[in-house]
C-alpha positions in Angstrom: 45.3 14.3 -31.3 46.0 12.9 -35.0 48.1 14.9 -37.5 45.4 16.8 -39.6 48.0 16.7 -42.7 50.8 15.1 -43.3 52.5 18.0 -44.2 55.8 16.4 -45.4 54.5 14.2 -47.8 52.0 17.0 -49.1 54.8 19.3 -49.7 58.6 17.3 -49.9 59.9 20.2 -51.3 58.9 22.9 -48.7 60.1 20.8 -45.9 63.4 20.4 -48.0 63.7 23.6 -47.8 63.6 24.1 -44.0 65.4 20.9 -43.8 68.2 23.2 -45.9 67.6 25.8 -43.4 68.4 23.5 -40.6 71.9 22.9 -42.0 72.9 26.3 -42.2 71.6 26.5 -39.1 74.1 23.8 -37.4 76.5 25.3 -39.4 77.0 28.5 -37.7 79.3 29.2 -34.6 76.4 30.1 -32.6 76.8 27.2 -29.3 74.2 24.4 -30.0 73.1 24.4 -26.3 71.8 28.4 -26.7 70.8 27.2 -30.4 68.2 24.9 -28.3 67.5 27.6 -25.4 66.5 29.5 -28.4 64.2 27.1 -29.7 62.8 26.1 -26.5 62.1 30.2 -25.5 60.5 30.5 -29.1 58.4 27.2 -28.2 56.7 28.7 -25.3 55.7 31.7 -26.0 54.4 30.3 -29.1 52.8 27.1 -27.1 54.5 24.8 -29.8 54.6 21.3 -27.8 55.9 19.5 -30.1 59.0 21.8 -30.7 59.4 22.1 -26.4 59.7 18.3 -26.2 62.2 17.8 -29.5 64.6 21.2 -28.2 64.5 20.1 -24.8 65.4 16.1 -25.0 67.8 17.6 -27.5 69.4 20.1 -25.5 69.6 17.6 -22.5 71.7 15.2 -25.3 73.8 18.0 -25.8 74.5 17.9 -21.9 71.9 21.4 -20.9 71.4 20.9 -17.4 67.8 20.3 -15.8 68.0 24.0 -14.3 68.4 25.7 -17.5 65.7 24.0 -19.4 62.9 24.5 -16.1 64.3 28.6 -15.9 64.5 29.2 -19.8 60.8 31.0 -19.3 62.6 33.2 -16.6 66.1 34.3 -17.9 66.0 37.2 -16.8 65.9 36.2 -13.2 68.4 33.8 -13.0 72.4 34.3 -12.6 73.6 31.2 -14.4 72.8 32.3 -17.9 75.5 34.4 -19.4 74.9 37.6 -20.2 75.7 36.7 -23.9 72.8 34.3 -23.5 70.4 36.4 -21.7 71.1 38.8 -25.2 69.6 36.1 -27.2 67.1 35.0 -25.3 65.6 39.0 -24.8 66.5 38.8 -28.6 64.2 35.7 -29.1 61.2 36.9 -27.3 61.4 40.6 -29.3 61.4 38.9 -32.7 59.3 36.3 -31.5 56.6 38.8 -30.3 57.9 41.2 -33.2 54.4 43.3 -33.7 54.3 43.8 -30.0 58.0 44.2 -29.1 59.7 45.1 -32.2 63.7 45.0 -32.1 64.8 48.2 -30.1 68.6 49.8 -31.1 69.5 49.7 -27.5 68.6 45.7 -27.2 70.2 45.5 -31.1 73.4 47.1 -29.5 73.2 45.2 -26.4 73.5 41.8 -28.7 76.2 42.8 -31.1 78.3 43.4 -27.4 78.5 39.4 -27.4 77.7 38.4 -31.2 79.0 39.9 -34.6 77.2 40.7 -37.6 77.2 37.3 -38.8 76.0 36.2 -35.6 73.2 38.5 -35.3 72.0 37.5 -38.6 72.2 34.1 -37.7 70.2 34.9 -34.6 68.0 36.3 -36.6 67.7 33.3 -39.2 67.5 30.6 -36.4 65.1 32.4 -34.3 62.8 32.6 -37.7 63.3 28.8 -38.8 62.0 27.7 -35.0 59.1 30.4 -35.4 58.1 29.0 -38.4 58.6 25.2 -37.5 55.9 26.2 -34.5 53.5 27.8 -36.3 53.9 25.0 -39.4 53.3 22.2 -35.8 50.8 24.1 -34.4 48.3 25.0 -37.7 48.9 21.1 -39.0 47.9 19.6 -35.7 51.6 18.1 -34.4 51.5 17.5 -31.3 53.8 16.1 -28.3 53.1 12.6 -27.5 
């Protein structure tokens, strides 16, 4: 399927914007390889292909084993994700499905075990930027090819 618009030449300064976001984003001390677990968790429950295949040939550059990336769907079932990293990834899927799901104290709590307040709010942010980088995919017609 063909881009319906080409959404950074429409709007440069928008996508600067993100692109700012992004920055921040690799600037924080959250690990790069749950950054992209993160992204891809978003991606799928959103049904964003285009962000699935960028987050996961990324995460794979980054040295994310095959494992990971097929059981990222089913974190909760698997023992080699960290406990830290199931946090984030339950995080993910609350805020990703936020009217559903909303952001309970006890899963709050559970998060700030392994993450600060800075890291939380960072969470928070990055889990945001990928939700919005789907939807922006998804409604312009960017898809995987």
């Amino acid at each position: 399927m063909e881009l319906r618009v080409h959404y950074y030449d429409v709007a440069p300064e928008a996508l600067k914007v993100m692109m700012e976001m992004e920055k921040y984003i690799g600037s924080t001390k959250i690990d790069p390889k749950l950054s992209e677990l993160i992204k891809i968790r978003a991606s799928q429950i959103n049904g964003c292909a285009f962000c699935l295949n960028m987050h996961t040939t990324d995460a794979r550059k980054l040295g994310e084993t095959e494992q990971r990336l097929y059981c990222v769907s089913a974190w909760d079932d698997c023992d080699f994700y960290t406990d830290a990293e199931k946090a984030a990834l339950e995080l993910t899927e609350h805020v990703t499905l936020i009217p559903t799901k909303r952001v309970p104290d006890e899963l709050y709590n559970r998060v700030r075990e392994y993450f600060d307040e800075k890291d939380y709010v960072d969470l928070i942010i990055m889990i945001n930027q990928i939700n919005s980088w789907n939807r922006l995919s998804i409604s312009m017609g960017n898809f995987a090819k």
